[in-house]
C-alpha positions as CSV (number, residue, x, y, z in Angstrom):
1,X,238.6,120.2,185.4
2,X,242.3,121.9,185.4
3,X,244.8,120.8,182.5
4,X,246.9,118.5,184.6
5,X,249.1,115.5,184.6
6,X,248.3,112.2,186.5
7,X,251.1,110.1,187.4
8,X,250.0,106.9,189.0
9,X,253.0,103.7,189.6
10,X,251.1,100.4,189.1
11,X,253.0,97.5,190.9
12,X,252.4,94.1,191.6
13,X,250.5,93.5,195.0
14,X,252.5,89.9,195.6
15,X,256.0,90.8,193.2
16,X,258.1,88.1,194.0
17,X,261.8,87.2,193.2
18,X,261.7,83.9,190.8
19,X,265.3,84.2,189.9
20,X,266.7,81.7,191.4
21,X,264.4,79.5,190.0
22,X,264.3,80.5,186.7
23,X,268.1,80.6,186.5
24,X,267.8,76.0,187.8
25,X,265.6,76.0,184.7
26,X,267.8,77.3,182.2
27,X,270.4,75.1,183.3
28,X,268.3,72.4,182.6
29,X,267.7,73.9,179.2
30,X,271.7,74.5,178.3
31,X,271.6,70.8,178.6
32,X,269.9,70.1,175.3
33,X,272.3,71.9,173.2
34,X,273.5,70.1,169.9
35,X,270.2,68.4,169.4
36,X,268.4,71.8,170.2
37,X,268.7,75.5,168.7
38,X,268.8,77.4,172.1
39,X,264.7,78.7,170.4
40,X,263.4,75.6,170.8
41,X,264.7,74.5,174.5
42,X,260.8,75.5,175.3
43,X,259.9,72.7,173.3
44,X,261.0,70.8,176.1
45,X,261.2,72.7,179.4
46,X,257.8,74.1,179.1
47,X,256.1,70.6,179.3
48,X,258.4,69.2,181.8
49,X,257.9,72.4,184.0
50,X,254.1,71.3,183.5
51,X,254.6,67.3,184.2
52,X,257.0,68.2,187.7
53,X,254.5,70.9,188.7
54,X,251.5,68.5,188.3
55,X,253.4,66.0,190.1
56,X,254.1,67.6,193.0
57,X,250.8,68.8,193.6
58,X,249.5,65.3,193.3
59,X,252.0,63.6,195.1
60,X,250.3,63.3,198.8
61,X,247.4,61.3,196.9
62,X,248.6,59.7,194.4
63,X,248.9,56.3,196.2
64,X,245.1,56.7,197.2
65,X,244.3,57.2,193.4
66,X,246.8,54.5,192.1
67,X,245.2,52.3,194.7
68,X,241.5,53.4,194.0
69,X,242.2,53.2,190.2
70,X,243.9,49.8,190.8
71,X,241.1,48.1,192.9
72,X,238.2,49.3,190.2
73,X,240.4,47.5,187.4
74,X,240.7,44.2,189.0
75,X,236.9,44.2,189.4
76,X,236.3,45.2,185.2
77,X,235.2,48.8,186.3
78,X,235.7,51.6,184.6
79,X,235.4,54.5,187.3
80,X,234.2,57.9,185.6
81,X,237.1,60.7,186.0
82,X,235.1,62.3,188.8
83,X,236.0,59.5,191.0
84,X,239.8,59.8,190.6
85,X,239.4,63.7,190.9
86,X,237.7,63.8,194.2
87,X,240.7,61.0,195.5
88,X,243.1,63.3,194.1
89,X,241.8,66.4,195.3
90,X,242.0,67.9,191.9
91,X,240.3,68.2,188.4
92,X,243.2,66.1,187.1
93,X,244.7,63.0,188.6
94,X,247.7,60.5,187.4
95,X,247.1,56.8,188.2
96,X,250.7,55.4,186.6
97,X,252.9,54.4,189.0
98,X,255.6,55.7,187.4
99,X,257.3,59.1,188.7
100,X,260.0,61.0,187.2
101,X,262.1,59.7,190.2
102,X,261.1,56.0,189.3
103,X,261.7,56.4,185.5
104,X,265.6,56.3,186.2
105,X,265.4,53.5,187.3
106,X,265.2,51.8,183.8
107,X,266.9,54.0,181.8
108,X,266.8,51.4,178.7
109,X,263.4,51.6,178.5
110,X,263.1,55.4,179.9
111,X,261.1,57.0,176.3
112,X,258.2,53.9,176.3
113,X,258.1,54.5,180.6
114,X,257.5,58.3,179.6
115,X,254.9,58.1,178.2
116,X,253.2,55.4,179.7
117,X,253.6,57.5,182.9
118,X,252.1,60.6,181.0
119,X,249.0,58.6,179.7
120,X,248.2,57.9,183.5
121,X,247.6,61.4,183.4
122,X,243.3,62.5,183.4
123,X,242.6,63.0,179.6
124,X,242.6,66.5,179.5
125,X,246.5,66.8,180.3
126,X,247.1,64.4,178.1
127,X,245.5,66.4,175.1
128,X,247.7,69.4,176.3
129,X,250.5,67.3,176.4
130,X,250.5,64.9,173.5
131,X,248.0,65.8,171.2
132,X,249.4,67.2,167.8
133,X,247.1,69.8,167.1
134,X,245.6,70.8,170.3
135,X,248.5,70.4,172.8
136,X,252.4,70.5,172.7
137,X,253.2,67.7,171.0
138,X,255.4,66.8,173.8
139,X,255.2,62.8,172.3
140,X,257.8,64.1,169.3
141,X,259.9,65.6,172.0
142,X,260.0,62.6,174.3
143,X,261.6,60.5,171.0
144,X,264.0,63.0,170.1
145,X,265.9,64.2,173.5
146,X,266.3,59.3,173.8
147,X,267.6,59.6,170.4
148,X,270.1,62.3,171.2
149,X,271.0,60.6,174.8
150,X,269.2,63.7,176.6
151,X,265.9,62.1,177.9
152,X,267.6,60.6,180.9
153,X,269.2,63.6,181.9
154,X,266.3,66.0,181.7
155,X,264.1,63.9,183.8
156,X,266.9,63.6,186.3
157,X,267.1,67.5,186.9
158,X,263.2,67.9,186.9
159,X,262.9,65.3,189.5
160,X,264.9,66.6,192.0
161,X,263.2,70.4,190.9
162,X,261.1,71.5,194.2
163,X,257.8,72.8,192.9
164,X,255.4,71.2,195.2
165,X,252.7,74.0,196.0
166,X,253.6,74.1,199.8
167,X,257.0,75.6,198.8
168,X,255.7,77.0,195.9
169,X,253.0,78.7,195.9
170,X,250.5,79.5,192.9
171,X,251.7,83.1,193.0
172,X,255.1,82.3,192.8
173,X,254.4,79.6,190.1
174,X,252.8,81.9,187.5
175,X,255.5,84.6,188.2
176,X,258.2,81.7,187.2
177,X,256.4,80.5,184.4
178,X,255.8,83.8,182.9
179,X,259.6,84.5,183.2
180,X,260.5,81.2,181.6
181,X,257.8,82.1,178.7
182,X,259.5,85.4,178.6
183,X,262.7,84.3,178.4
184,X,262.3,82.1,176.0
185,X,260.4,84.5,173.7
186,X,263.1,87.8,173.9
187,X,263.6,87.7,170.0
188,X,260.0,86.6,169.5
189,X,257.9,88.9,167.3
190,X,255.5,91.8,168.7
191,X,252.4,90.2,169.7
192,X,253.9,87.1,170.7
193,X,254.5,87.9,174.4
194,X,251.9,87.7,177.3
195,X,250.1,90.8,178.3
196,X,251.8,92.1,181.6
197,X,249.5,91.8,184.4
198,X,250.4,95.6,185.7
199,X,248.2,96.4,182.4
200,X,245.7,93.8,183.3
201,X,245.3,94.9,186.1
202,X,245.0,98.9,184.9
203,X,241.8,98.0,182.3
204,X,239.9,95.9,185.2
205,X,240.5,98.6,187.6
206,X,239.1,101.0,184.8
207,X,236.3,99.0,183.9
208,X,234.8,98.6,187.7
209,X,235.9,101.9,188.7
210,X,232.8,104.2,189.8
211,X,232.5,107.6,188.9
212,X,234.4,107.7,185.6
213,X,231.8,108.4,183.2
214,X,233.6,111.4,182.4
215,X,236.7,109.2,181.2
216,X,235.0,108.9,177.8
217,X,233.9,112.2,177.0
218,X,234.8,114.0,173.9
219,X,237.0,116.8,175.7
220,X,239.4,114.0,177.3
221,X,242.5,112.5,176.2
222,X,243.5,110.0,177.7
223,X,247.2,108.1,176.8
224,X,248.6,105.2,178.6
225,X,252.5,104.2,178.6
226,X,252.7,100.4,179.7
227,X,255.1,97.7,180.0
228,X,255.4,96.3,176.8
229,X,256.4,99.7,174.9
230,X,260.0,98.5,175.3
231,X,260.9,100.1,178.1
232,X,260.8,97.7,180.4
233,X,259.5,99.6,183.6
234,X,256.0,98.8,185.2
235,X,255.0,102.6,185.3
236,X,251.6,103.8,183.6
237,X,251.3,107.3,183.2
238,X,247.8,109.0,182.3
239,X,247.5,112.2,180.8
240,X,244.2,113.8,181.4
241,X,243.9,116.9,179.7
242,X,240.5,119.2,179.1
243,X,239.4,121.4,176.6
């Protein structure tokens, strides 16, 4: 094979524009300062992002399940989570009857309703949720934004937050949450960030690719340049050269 230079632009099949959702987020977030450094708003929009998204996805069920959930408790029976799944339509379910919508409409007793509305939730998002070592410790959160008057507030501005799938799509939804992860983490420390899924995207296509075997021989050099070098652009160069 000739020396030679490769260029090859790897771009996102379904790139989509999330700004306008990521800037309704931050405004959310500007609302906790005082009690919050602005590097721990994520504390607190990162979970609520998660509680409105799961929300919205179960909200065409969630009577069935509430009802479902409701009918077996009357009788002493404990359903096993597979029952309230398959009602749902998800591996996750929420039998409270609370809603972010309904919480405001006791705002005295908004922190206890909170979390009574998040342990309706199947167990495993509560674990992510509340659990001190394996989740977010949202429960800590929950206390401090009542304390500081900002509970009421927050939940407000998520409720009336459109992510419902049928607007929102799961495409869409990862590309917002990366950019509110990203956001959040611009002074964070090397290694802290996600890996960009242009570079994902580059080692699967190299690992299934047919008819590379000579990628890996000795008289190849192979460099790539990818997003997170600090430049900011989604262009991977490779630079095959022979002996």
């Amino acid at each position: 094979m000739t020396n030679g230079i490769y260029h090859k632009t790897m771009t996102d099949d379904a790139s989509l524009n999330v700004s306008k959702e990521v800037a309704l987020v931050f405004s959310i977030a500007n609302t906790l300062r005082g009690p919050y450094k602005s590097d721990k708003y994520k504390d607190v929009i990162i979970p609520m992002i998660i509680v409105r998204r799961l929300e919205c996805a179960l909200a065409k069920t969630k009577e069935a399940v509430i009802k479902t959930y409701e009918k077996a408790e009357a009788k002493g029976i404990i359903l096993p989570p597979q029952k309230l799944e398959s009602v749902a339509g998800f591996l996750f379910y929420n039998y409270s009857r609370w809603t972010l919508e309904k919480l405001l409409d006791d705002p005295t007793n908004i922190a206890d309703n909170f979390e009574d509305y998040i342990k309706g939730f199947s167990s495993q998002i509560q674990t992510m949720l509340l659990s001190k070592k394996a989740g977010l410790n949202f429960g800590a959160e929950i206390e401090k934004m009542d304390g500081n008057n900002r509970l009421y507030g927050v939940i407000k501005k998520f409720s009336e937050l459109d992510l419902n799938p049928e607007t929102i799509d799961n495409i869409k939804m990862g590309y917002m949450f990366e950019e509110v992860i990203r956001k959040f983490s611009e002074n964070a420390e090397a290694g802290d960030h996600y890996t960009p899924r242009e570079v994902i995207r580059l080692l699967v296509n190299l690992l299934m690719a047919e008819g590379i075997d000579d990628l890996y021989e000795d008289s190849r050099v192979v460099t790539i340049l990818d997003a997170a070098c600090g430049s900011g652009g989604t262009t991977l160069v490779h630079y095959l050269t022979a002996n």
